[in-house]
C-alpha positions in Angstrom: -7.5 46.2 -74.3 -10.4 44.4 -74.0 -10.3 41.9 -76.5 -7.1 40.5 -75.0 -8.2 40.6 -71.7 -11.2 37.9 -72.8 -8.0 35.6 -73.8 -7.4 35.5 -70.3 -9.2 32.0 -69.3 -6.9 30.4 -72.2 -3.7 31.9 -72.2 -3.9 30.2 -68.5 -4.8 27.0 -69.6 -2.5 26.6 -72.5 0.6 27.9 -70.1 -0.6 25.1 -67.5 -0.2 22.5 -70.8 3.0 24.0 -72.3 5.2 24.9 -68.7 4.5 21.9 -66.7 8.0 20.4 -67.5 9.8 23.4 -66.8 11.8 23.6 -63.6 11.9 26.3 -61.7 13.5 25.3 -58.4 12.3 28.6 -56.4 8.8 28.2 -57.6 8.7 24.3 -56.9 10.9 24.8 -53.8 8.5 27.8 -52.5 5.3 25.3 -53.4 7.0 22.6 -51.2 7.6 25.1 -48.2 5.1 27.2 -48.6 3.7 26.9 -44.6 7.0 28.2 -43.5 7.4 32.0 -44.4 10.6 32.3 -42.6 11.6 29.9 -45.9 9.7 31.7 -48.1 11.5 35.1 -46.8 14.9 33.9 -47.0 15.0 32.3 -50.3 13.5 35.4 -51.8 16.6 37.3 -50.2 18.9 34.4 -51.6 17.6 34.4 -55.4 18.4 38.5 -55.8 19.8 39.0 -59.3 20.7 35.1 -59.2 19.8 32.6 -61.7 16.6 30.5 -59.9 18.2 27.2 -60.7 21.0 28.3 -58.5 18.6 29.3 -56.0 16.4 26.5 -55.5 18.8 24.1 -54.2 21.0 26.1 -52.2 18.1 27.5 -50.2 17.3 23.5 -49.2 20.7 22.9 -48.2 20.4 26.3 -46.1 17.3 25.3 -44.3 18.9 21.7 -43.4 21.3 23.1 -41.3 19.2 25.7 -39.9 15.3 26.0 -40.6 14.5 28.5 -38.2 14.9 31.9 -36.9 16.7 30.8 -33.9 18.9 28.2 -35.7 20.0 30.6 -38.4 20.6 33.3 -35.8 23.3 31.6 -34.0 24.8 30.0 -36.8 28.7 31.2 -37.8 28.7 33.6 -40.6 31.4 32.0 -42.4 29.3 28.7 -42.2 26.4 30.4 -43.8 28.8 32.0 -46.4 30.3 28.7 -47.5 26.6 27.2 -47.8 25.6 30.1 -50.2 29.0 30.8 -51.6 27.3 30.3 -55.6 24.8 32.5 -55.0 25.4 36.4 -56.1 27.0 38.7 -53.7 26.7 36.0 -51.0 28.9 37.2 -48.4 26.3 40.4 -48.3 23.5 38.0 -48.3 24.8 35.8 -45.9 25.2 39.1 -43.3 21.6 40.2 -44.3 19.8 37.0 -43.5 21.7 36.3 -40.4 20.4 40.0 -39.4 16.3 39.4 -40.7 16.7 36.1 -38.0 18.2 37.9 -34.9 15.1 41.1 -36.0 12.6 38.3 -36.3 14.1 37.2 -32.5 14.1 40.5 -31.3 11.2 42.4 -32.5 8.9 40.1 -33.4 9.2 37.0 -30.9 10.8 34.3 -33.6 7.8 35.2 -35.8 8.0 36.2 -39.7 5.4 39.1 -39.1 2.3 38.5 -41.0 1.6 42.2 -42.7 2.7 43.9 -45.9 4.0 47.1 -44.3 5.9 45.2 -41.0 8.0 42.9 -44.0 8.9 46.3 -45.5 10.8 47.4 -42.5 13.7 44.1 -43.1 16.7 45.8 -44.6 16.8 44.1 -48.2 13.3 43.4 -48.5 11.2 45.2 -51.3 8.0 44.7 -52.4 8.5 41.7 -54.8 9.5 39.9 -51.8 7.2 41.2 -49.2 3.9 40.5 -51.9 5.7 36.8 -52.1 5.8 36.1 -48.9 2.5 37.4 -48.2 0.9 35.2 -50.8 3.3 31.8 -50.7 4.1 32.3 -47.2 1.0 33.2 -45.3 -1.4 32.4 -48.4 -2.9 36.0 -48.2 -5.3 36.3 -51.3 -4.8 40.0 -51.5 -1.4 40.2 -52.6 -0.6 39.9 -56.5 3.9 39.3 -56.2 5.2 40.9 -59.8 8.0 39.1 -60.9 10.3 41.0 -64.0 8.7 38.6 -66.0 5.3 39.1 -64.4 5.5 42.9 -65.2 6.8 42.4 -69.0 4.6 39.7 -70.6 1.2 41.4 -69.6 2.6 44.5 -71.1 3.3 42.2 -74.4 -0.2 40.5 -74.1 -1.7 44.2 -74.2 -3.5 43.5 -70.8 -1.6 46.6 -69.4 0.2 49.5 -70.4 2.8 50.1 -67.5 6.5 51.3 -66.8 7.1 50.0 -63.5 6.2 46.1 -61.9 4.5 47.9 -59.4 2.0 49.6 -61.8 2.2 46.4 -63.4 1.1 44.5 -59.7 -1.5 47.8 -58.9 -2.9 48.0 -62.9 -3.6 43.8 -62.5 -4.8 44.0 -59.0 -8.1 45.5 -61.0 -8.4 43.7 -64.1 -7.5 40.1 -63.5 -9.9 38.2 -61.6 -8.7 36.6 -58.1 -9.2 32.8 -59.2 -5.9 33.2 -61.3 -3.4 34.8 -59.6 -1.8 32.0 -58.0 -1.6 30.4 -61.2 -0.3 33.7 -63.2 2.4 34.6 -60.7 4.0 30.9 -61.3 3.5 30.3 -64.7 4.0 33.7 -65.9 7.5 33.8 -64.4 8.1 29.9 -66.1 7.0 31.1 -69.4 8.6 34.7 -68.9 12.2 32.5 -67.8 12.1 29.7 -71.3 10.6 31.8 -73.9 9.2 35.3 -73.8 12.9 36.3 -72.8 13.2 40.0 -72.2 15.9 40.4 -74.9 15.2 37.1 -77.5 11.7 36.2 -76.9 11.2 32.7 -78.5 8.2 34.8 -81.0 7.6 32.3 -83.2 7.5 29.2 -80.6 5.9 31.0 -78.4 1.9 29.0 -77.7 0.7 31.8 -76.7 1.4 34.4 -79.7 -1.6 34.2 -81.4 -3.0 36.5 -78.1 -0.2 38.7 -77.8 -0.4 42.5 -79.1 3.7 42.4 -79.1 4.0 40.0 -81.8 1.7 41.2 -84.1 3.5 43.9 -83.9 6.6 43.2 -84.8 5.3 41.1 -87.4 3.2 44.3 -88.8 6.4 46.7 -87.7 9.4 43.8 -89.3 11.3 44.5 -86.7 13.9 41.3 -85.8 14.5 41.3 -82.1 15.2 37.9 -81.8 18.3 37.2 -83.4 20.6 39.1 -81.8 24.1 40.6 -82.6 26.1 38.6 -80.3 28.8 39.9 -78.0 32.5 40.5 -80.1 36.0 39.9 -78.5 37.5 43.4 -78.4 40.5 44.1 -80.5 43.0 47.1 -80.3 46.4 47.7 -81.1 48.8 49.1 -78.6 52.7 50.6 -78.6 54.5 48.6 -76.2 57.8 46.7 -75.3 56.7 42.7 -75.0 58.8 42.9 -71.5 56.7 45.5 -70.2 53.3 43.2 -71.1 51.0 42.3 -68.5 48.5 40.1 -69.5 46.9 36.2 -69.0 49.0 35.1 -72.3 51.0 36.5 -74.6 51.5 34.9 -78.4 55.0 35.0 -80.0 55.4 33.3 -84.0 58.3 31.7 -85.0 59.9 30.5 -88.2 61.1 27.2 -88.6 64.9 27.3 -87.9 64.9 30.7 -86.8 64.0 29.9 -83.0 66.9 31.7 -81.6 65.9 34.9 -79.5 67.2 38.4 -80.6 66.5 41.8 -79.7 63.0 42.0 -78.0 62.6 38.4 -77.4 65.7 38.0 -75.9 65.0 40.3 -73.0 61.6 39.1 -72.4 63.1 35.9 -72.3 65.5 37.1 -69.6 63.2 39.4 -67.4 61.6 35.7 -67.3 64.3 33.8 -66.5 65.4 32.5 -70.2 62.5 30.3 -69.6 61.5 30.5 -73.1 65.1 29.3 -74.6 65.1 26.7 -72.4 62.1 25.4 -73.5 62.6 25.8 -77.0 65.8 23.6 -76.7 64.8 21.0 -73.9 61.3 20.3 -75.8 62.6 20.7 -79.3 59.9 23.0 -80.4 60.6 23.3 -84.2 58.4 26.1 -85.3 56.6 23.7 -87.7 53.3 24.9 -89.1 50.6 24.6 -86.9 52.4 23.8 -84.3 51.4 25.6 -80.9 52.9 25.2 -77.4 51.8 26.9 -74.1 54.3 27.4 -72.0 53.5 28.6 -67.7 55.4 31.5 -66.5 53.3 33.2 -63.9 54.8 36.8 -63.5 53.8 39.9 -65.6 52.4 36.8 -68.4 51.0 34.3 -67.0 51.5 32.2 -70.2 53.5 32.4 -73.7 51.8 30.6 -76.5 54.6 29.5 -79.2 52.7 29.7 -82.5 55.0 27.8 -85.5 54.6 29.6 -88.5 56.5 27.4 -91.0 59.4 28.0 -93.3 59.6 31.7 -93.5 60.0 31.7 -97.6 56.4 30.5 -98.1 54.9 32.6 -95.2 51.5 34.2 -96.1 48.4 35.6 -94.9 46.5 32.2 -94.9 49.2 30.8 -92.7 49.3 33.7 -90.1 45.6 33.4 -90.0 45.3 29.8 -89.3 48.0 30.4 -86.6 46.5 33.2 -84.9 43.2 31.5 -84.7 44.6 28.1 -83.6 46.5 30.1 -80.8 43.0 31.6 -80.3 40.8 29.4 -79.5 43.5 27.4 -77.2 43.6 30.1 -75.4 39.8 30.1 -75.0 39.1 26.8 -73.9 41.9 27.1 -71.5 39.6 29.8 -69.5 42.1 33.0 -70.6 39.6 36.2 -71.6 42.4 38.3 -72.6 45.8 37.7 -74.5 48.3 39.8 -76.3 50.0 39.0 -79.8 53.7 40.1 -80.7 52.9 41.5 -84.5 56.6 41.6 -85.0 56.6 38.1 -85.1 54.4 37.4 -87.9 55.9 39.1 -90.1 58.3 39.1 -93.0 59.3 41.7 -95.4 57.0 40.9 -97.8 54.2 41.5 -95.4 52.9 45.1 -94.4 52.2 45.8 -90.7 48.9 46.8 -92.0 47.7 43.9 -93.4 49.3 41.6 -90.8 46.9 43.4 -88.4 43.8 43.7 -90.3 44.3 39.9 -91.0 45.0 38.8 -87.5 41.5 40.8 -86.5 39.2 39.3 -89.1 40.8 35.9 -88.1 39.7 36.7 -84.1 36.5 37.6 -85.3 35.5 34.3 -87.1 37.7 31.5 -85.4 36.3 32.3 -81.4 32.5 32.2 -82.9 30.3 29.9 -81.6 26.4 28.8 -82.4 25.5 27.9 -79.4 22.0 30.0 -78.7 19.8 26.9 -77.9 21.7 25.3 -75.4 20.4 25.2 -72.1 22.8 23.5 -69.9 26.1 24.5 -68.3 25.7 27.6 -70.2 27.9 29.4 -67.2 30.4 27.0 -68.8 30.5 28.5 -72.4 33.8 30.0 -72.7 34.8 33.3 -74.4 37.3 36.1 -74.6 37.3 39.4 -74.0 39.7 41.4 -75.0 42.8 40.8 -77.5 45.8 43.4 -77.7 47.7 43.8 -80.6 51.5 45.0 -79.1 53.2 46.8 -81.7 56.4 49.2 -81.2 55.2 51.1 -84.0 53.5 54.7 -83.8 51.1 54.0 -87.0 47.4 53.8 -86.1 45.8 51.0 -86.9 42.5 51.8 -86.3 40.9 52.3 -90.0 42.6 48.2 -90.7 40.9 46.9 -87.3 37.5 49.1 -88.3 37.5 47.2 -91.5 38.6 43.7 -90.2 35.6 44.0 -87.2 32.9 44.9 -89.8 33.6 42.6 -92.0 34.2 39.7 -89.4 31.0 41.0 -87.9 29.3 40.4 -91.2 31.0 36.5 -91.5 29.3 35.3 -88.1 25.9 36.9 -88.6 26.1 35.4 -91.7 26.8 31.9 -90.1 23.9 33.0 -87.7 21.1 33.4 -90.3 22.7 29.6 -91.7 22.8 27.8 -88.6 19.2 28.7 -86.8 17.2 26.4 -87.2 14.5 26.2 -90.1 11.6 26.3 -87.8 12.6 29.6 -87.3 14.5 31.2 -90.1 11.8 31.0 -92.9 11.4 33.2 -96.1 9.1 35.8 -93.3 11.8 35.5 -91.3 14.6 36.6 -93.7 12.4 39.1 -95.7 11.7 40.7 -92.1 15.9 40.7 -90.9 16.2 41.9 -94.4 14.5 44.7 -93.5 16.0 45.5 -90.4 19.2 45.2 -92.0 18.1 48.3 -94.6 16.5 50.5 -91.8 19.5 50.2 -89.2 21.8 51.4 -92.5 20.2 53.5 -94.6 19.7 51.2 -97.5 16.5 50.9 -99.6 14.2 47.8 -99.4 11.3 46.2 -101.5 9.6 42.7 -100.2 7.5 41.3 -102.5 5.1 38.3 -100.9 3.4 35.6 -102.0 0.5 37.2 -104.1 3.0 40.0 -105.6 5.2 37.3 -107.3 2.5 35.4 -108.5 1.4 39.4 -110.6 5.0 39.6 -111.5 4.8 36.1 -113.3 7.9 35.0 -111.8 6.3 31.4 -112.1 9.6 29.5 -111.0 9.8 30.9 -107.6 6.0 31.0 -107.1 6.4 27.1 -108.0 9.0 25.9 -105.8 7.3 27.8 -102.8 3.8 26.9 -103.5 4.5 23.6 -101.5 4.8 25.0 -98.3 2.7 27.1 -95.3 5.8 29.5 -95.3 4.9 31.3 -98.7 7.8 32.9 -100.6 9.0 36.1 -100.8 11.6 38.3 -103.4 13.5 40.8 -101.3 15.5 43.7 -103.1 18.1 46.0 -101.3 19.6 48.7 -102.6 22.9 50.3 -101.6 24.0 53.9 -104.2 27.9 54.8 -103.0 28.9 56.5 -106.3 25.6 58.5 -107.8 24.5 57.8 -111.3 26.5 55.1 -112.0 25.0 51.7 -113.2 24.6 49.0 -110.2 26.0 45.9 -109.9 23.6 43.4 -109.3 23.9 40.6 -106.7 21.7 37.9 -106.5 21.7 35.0 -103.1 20.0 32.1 -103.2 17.5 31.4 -100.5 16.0 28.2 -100.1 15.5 28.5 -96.2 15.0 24.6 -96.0 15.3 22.0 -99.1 13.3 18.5 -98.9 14.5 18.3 -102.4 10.6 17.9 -102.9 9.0 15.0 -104.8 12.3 13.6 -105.6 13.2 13.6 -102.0 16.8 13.8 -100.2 17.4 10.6 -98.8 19.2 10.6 -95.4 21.9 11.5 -94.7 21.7 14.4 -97.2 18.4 15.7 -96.1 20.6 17.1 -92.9 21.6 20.6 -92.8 20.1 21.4 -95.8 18.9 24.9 -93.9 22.3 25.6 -95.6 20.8 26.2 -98.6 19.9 30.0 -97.6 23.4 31.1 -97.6 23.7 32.9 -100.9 21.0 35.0 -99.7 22.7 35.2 -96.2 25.7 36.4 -97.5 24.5 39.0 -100.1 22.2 40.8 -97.2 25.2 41.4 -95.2 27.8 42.1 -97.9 25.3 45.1 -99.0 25.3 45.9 -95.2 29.3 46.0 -95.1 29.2 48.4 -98.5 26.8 50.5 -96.6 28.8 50.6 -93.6 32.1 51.2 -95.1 30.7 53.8 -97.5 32.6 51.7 -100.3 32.6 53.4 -103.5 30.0 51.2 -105.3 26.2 51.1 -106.5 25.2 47.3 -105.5 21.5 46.1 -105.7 20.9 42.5 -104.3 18.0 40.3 -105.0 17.6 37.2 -102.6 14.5 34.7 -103.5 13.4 33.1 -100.1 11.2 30.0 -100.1 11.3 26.4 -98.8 11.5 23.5 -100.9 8.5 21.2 -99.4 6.1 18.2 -100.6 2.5 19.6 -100.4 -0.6 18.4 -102.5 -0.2 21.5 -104.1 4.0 21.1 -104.6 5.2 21.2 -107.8 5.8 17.7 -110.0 8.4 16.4 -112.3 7.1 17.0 -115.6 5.6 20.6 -114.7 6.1 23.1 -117.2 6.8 26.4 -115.2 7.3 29.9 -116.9 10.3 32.3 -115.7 10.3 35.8 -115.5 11.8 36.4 -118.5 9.3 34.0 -120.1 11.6 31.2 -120.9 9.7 28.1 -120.5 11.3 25.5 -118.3 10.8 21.5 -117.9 11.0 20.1 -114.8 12.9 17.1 -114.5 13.7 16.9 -110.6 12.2 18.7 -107.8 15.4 18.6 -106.0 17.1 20.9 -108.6 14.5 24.1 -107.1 17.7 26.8 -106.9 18.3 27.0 -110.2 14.7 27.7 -110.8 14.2 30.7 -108.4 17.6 32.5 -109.3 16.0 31.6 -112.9 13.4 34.5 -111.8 15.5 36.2 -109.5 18.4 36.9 -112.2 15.9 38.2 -114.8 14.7 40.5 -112.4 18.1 41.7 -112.0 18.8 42.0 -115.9 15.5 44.0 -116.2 17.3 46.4 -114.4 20.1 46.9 -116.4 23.2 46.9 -114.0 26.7 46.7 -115.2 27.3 43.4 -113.7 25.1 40.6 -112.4 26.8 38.4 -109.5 25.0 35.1 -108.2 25.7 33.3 -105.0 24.4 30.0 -104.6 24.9 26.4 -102.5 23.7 25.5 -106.0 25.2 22.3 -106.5 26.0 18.7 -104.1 29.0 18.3 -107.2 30.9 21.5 -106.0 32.1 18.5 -104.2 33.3 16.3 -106.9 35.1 19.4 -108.5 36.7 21.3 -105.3 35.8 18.9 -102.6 35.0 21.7 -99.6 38.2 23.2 -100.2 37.5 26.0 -102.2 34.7 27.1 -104.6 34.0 27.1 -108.6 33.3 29.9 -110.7 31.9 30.0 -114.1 31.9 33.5 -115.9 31.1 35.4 -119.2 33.2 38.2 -118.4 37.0 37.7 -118.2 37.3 40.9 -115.9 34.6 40.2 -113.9 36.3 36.4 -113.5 39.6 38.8 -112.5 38.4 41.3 -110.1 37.2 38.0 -108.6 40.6 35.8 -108.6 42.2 39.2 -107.0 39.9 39.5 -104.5 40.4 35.7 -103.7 43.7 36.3 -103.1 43.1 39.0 -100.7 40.4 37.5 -98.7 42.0 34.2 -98.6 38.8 32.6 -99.8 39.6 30.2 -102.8 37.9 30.2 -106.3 38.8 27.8 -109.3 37.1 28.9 -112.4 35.6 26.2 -114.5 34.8 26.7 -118.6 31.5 27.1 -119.7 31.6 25.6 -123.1 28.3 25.9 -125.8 28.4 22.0 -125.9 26.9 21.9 -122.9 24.0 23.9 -124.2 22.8 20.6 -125.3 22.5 18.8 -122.2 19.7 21.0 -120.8 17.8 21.4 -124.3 14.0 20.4 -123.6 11.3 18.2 -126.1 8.5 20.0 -125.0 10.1 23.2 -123.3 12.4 25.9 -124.2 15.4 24.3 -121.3 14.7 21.6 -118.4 16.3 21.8 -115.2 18.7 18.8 -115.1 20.3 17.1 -118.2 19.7 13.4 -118.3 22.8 12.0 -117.7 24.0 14.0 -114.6 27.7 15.0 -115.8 29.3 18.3 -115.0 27.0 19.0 -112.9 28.4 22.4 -111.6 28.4 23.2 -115.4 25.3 22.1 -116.2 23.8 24.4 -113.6 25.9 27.6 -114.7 24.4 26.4 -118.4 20.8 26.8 -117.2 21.3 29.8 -115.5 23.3 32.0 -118.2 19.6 31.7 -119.8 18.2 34.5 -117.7 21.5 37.1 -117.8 21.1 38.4 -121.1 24.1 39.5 -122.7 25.3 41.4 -119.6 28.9 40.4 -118.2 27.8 37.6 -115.4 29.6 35.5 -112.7 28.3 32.6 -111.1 29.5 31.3 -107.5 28.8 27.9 -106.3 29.5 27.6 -103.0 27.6 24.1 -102.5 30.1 23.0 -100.3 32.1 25.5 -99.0 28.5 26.9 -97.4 29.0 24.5 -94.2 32.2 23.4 -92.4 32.3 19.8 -90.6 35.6 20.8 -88.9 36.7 23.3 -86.2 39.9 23.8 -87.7 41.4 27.8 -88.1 39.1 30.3 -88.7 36.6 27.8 -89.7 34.0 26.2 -87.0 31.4 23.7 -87.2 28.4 24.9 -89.3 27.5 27.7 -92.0 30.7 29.8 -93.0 29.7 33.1 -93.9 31.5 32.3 -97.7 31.5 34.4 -100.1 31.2 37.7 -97.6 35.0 38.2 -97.3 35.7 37.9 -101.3 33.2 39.1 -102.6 33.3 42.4 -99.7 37.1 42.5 -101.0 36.0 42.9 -104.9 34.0 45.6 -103.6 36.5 47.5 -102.3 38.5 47.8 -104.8 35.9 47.9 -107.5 37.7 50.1 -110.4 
């Protein structure tokens, strides 16, 4: 402990550098009123459990209508109450203060007393806020306030090892000198507020980490606790009549030319005064697809949401998803946090009520996802729902399809997570440590191999490519054994956590999201964790190389001569052509093990583009029943592949003068071929797929179950061969 307590002096002065633009309007507001502890008392009571940028201001607009004991005594409740009204549980604040002013009046002659023990004695005041307004209020030097924050960041620095902030404030008292308590208190609670959050501490940015006990070890332990597992819309399915539904909104589909109620419909239409028929005829809604309309009832349902579904003939899955989600989010970003959805009505009868459920979860799951973990303002704005009800008037249970449809939706936004963080935080560390987290929380095996490890495994492509930058590489394996003895299947994910492109430089705009270029290896770490969670019947091994694609003095050159795993030599002809070169290592690995099948996801090439545009994604295969255990599951999943050929001709194109391959051919043609052609080199003979899923990796629309940003591809089709693997 004391070693980090010598750090003191500096953690100080580099909190004064890094917090002096934070603004915390209770600390600042406090600092302006300090003289007055009758202000300082009262805007401690007001900030209980309420955000301090709240606080701040509404405490000034207190104190100019009534600055004093007196004042505040005789003012109207409901006046105070409509001054405070944002503030948490205001209207029992509001009757709390108005009693600490007539107590101050009565029993202590209009003055805040001046002692520890007499503040004690105000109903609502505890020691947080008798210790603040001792100190800010009366500028007692004996009195050390402990803030939440103040308690949990010296317990992370390793000054203190305490449960409570009041061992915390009594453990301090003796340790940390006088001279910096003001300064502590303040800046402790800042940097407790922006960055060493008690939940998703900001480790890496953190200026002070270098001091602190807690992240070394959660560096030393891998533990991930700052990207978190964020809070799912709840999904069950319930035996109902729609009439009987009570709910914000409720979501019928229709056909095109089949809007004419029946049955059910009609007598929710009529316990609602045929409000639905009339608007169907007096607006002409035509059930076309994609076409959504709200309309306002206000009784048991506040709203029905009329969800076109098309011509009824050429009704599928992809179509009820995009409907469901489009009816989703509307509902979202009109404020609803709950909805119901009449399964009946997207249906047909080639449809089973299984599937129509499962798919209508998993499409919940990814359309109402939203990166939005580093905004900071109008976050009380950020709009979600809660709950979604599935009304059915069957008696099946649905809850194995919704089980599966969570996980696996689950496993499409982490994915997107781990795509869109930014690269200053996600580096090969970083996804080597979730990697392992991942493995520990579900029972899977895990190797990391770093930096020095590659280098004695002579996998001299990866070594390469990550030799550029600070963030050194690393080679994760996870393993996952559903079905005994049997040979694994072996998938490898790219993970180039950030591509420069290198020496031969990405020119803007392309440079831009290029921290895309880790979702291979995104997706393979959670499909392993979906086989694991689902016990699927299947022996799957992934191998993920991490490293960042940088320009260093020490980066690899055009014209390098670099040595894979497998010992094939290999040319370089363009730095920005690096994933090729770690799966290179990365797939020979996973041949040395011998599975029955090697699988490789990678945003491998910009002319996926050219090919698909981001519409679906390419295949290249060896192994005709590998390519159709992968077309089935594409249909399933709703995620589209095109296979493209993979011809010996083009064999030629990556033939090197001084090299057994190079890594581009010269002319640049086929160039989703041409990177399949380079990669078959380090398979063997074993039966091999390729997935290029350069473009389909990031989304630039909101539009279904796609949002802006990485798209967790691959997880659903590739999850969805695994399922059925035969």
């Amino acid at each position: 402990m004391a070693d980090y307590l010598k750090n003191i002096p500096k953690i100080i002065s580099i909190l004064k550098k890094e917090v002096k633009d934070f603004e915390n309007p209770v600390v600042s507001k406090i600092g302006e009123i300090q003289k007055d502890p009758f202000k300082v008392l009262i805007s401690c009571i007001l900030s209980l459990r309420t955000q301090d940028k709240t606080t701040g201001p509404i405490s000034l607009k207190l104190f100019e209508a009534a600055d004093t004991p007196q004042k505040l005594a005789k003012m109207p409740l409901g006046k105070i109450q409509k001054i405070i009204r944002q503030v948490n549980y205001y209207i029992t604040k509001s009757k709390r203060i108005k009693q600490i002013a007539k107590d101050i009046i009565e029993k202590y002659n209009g003055k805040v007393p001046d002692t520890f023990d007499e503040l004690m004695k105000f109903k609502g005041v505890g020691r947080k806020t008798a210790n603040i307004v001792m100190t800010y209020g009366f500028f007692k030097k004996d009195y050390l306030p402990i803030d939440t924050h103040c308690h949990r960041i010296p317990n992370r620095l390793g000054w203190v090892s305490t449960k409570t902030p009041e061992q915390t404030e009594f453990a301090l008292m003796k340790i940390l000198p006088k001279k910096y308590w003001g300064d502590f208190n303040d800046l402790f609670v800042l940097h407790g507020q922006n960055v060493c959050r008690p939940i998703n501490p900001h480790c890496r940015e953190c200026p002070i980490n270098k001091y602190c006990k807690y992240y070394k070890n959660l560096i030393n332990n891998s533990k991930i606790t700052w990207f978190m597992e964020k809070e799912a819309v709840s999904v069950k399915a319930a035996k109902n009549e729609i009439w009987k539904v009570k709910d914000n909104a409720l979501v019928i589909g229709f056909f095109k030319n089949k809007t004419n109620l029946s049955g059910e419909l009609k007598k929710f239409d009529e316990e609602n005064g045929n409000i639905i028929s009339s608007y169907i005829k007096d607006m002409k809604f035509e059930a076309e697809k994609g076409e959504i309309k709200n309309i306002y009832v206000n009784r048991k349902v506040k709203t029905v949401v009329l969800a076109g579904l098309g011509e009824e003939d050429k009704f599928n899955f992809e179509v009820l998803s995009n409907a469901v989600a489009d009816a989703a989010k509307k509902l979202r970003d009109s404020s609803a946090d709950s909805f119901s959805i009449f399964l009946s009505s997207f249906r047909n009868n080639q449809i089973k009520e299984e599937e129509t459920v499962e798919k209508i979860v998993l499409s919940l799951r990814m359309a109402l996802y939203k990166f939005n973990d580093y905004k900071t303002k109008d976050k009380e704005k950020i709009k979600r729902l809660k709950e979604v009800t599935i009304v059915t008037d069957s008696n099946k249970n649905f809850d194995s399809q919704i089980e599966y449809a969570s996980i696996v939706g689950e496993a499409v936004v982490r994915t997107r997570d781990l795509v869109n963080l930014p690269p200053n935080i996600v580096n090969p560390e970083y996804v080597a440590n979730y990697a392992r987290e991942v493995a520990r929380k579900n029972g899977l095996k895990c190797s990391v191999f770093d930096e020095k490890q590659i280098d004695k495994m002579k996998m001299g492509c990866l070594s390469a490519v990550g030799r550029g930058s600070v963030n050194k590489p690393r080679l994760v394996v996870l393993e996952y054994n559903g079905t005994g003895k049997e040979k694994p299947i072996a998938l490898v994910g790219k993970g180039v956590t950030f591509d420069t492109g290198g020496y031969n430089l990405k020119p803007y705009p392309y440079i831009l999201n290029m921290k895309d270029d880790l979702g291979g290896a995104a997706a393979s770490i959670h499909i392993i964790e979906v086989c694991a969670k689902l016990k699927l019947p299947v022996n799957l091994i992934v191998v993920t190389p991490l490293c960042e694609n940088m320009i260093d003095a020490d980066a690899y050159r055009p014209d390098d001569i670099l040595t894979a795993y497998n010992g094939v030599t290999v040319e370089i002809k363009n730095t920005d052509a690096e994933g090729r070169l770690i799966l290179a290592d990365a797939l020979s690995y996973a041949a040395s093990l011998k599975p029955k099948a090697i699988i490789d996801v990678a945003s491998l090439t910009g002319a996926s583009m050219v090919v698909l545009g981001p519409i679906g994604t390419p295949i290249i295969s060896t192994d005709e029943k590998l390519t159709e255990k992968l077309k089935e599951a594409s249909r399933k999943s709703l995620e589209r592949v095109w296979e493209l050929p993979l011809w010996p001709e083009y064999d030629d194109s990556i033939k090197s003068d001084v090299a057994d391959i190079k890594n581009i051919s010269e002319d640049g043609d086929a160039g989703v071929i041409i990177g399949a052609a380079f990669l078959k080199n380090f398979v063997d003979d074993l039966p091999w797929l390729h997935i290029d899923i350069g473009t389909t990796v990031w989304s630039k629309v909101d539009k279904g179950v796609l949002t802006k940003g990485g798209t967790g591809a691959t997880v659903r089709l590739l999850v969805e061969m695994f399922r059925e693997w035969r």
